[in-house]
C-alpha positions as CSV (number, residue, x, y, z in Angstrom):
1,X,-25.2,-14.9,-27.1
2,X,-24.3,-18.1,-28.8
3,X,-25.4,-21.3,-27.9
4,X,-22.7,-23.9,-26.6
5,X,-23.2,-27.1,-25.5
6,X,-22.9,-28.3,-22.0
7,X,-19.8,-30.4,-23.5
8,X,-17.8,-27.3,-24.0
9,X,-18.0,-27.2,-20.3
10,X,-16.8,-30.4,-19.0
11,X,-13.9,-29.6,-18.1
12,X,-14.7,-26.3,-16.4
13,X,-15.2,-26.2,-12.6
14,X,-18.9,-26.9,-11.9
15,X,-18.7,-23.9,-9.4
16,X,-18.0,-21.6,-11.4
17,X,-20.0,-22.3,-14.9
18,X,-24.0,-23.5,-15.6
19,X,-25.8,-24.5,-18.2
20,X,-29.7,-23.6,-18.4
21,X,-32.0,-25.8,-19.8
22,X,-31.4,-24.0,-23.1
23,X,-27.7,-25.0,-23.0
24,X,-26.2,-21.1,-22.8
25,X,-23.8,-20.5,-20.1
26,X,-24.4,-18.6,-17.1
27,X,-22.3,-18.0,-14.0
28,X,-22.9,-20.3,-11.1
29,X,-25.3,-19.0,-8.1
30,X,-21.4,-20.0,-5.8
31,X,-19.8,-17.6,-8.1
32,X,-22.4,-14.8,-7.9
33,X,-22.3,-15.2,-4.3
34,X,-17.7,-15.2,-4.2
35,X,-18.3,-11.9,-5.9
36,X,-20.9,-10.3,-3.7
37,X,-18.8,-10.8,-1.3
38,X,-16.1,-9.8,-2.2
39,X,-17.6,-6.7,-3.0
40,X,-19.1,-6.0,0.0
41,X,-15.7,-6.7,1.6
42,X,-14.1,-3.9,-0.8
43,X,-16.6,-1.4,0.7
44,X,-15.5,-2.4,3.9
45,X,-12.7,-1.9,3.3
46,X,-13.6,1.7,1.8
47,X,-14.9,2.4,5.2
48,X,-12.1,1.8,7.3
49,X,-10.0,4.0,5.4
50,X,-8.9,7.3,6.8
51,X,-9.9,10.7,5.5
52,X,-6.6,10.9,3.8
53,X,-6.9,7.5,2.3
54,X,-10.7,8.0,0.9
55,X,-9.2,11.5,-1.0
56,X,-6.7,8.7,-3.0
57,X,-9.6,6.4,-4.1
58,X,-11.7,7.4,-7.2
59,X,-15.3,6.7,-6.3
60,X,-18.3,7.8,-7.7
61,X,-20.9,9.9,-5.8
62,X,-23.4,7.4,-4.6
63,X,-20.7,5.1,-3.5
64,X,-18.7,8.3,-1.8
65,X,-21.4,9.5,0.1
66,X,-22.7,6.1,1.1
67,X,-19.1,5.1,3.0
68,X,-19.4,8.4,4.2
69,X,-22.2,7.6,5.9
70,X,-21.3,4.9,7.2
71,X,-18.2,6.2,8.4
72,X,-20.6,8.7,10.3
73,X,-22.9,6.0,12.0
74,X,-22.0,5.6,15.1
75,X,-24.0,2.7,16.2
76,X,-23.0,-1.1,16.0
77,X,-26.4,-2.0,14.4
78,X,-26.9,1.0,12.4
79,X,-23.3,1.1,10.8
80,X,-24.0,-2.6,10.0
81,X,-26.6,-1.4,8.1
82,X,-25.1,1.1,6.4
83,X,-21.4,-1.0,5.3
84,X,-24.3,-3.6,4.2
85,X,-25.4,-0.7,1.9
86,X,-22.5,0.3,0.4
87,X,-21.9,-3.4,-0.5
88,X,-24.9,-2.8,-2.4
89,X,-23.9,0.2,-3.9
90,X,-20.6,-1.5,-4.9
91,X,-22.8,-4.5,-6.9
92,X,-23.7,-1.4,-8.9
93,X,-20.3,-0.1,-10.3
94,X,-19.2,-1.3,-13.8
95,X,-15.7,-3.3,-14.0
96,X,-13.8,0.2,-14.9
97,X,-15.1,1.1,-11.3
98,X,-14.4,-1.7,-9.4
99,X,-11.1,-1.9,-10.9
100,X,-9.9,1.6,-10.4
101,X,-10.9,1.4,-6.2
102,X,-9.0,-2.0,-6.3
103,X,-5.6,-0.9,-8.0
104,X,-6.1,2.4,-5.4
105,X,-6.3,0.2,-2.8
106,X,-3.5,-1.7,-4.0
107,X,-1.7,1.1,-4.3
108,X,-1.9,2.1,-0.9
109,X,-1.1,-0.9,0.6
110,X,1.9,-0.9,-1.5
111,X,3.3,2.2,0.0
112,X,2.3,0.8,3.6
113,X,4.5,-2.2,3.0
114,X,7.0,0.1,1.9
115,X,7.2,2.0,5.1
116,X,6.8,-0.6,7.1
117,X,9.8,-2.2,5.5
118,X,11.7,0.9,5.9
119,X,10.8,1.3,9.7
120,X,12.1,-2.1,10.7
121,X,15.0,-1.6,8.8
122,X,16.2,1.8,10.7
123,X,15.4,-0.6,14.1
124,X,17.7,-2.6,12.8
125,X,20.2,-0.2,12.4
126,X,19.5,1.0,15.6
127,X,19.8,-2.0,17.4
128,X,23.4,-2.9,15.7
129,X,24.7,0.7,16.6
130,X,24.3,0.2,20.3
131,X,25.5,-3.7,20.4
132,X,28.6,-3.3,17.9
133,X,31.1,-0.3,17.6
134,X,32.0,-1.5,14.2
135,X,28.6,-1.0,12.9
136,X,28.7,2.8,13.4
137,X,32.0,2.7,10.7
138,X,29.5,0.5,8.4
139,X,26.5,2.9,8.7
140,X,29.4,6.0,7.9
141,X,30.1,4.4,5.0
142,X,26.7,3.4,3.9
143,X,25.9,6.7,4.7
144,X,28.6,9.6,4.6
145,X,26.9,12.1,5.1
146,X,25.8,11.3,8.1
147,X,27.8,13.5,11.0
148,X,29.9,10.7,12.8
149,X,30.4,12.7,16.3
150,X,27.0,13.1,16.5
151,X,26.2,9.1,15.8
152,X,28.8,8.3,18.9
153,X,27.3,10.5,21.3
154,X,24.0,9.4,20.9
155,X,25.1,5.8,20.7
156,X,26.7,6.5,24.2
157,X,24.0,8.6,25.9
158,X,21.6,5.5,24.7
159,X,23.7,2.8,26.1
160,X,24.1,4.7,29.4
161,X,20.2,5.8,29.7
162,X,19.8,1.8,29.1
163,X,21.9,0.6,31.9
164,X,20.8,3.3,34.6
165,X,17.2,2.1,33.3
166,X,16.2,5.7,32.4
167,X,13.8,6.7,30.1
168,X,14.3,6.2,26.3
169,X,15.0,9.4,25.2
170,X,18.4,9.4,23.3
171,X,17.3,5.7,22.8
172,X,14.0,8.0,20.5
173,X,16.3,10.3,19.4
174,X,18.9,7.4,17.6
175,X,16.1,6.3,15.8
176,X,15.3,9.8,14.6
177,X,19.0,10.7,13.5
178,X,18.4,7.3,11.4
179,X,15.9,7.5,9.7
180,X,16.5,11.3,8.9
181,X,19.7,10.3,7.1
182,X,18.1,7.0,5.6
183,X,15.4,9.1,4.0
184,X,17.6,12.0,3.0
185,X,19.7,9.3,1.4
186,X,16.8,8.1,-0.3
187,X,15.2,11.3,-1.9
188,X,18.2,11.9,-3.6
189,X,18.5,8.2,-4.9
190,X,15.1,9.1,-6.0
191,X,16.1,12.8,-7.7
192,X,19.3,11.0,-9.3
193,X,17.2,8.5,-11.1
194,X,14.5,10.7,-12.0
195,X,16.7,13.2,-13.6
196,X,19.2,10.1,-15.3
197,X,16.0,9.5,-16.7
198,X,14.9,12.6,-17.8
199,X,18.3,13.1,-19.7
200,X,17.9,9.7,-21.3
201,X,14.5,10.7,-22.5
202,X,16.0,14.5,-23.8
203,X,18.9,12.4,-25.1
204,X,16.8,10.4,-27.3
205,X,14.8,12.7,-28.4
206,X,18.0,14.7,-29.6
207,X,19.2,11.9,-31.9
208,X,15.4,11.6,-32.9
209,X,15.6,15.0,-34.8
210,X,19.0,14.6,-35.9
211,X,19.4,15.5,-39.0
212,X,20.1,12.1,-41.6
């Protein structure tokens, strides 16, 4: 490693940089410790997935079977213990590693967010169909495939069940018819732009092997 001069490093934050007494650069003991960390809070993170979610995140053996394990502990002491462990196991993973669990991670979260987003905004829709009777004509449009005799009489049965303080179940059942038509709607947005895209792609290949 080259030598450089504790000069080069003036302007660099003192936390994150050292200099040893032979002037080559080193991380700081703060920064060693901000990535430990963080590490060990990726494979907690690891841990608290479901089995579902741990299927999505490339992981090699060690690392697998130790969240595994500590997935399995059932004590407070001993699982402790054990997520401690697989902190150490995760100081042990090149940057290719660490990387891939992080943008898996990412990844997931993502899609969470997404269908989080997406639940609110069917409550939304919900919530306007049984205060306004115009929204109904908005959703209809929005959505026209969406049976509109159907939409009134649940609308109805919900505001009724609501004011005879009943239980909630056309109240459920609204929500359902919503977001059945909202994601119907959207899978074939989604199948639309996939194949536009797929003819784009054929289309330029065609003029690529044109003939000059």
């Amino acid at each position: 490693m080259p030598k450089r001069s504790t000069k080069e490093y003036s302007d660099q934050e003192p936390a994150t940089v050292e200099v040893d007494e032979n002037g080559y650069s080193r991380p700081s003991k703060s920064q060693i410790k901000r990535e430990m960390l963080a590490l060990q809070d990726l494979g907690t993170e690891l841990v608290g997935l479901s089995k579902d979610g741990l299927r999505k995140v490339p992981m090699p053996e060690a690392l697998d079977a130790a969240v595994r394990e500590a997935r399995r502990t059932t004590s407070h002491e001993g699982r402790r213990r054990q997520v401690h462990y697989v902190g150490k196991v995760m100081r042990t993973l090149d940057e290719t590693e660490v990387a891939a669990i992080r943008h898996a991670l990412e990844a997931m979260k993502g899609a969470s967010s997404a269908e989080t987003a997406k639940m609110h905004a069917i409550e939304r829709w919900r919530e306007q169909l049984l205060a306004d009777d115009g929204a109904l004509t908005e959703f209809l449009r929005r959505y026209p495939q969406a049976e509109a005799q159907a939409g009134r009489t649940m609308i109805r049965n919900a505001r009724r069940e609501a004011e005879q303080k009943k239980p909630p179940r056309y109240f459920r059942e609204l929500y359902q018819w919503i977001k059945d038509i909202v994601s119907a709607a959207h899978k074939a947005e989604d199948a639309h732009d996939e194949a536009l895209e797929d003819f784009e792609l054929h289309d330029e290949d065609d003029d690529f092997y044109k003939p000059e």
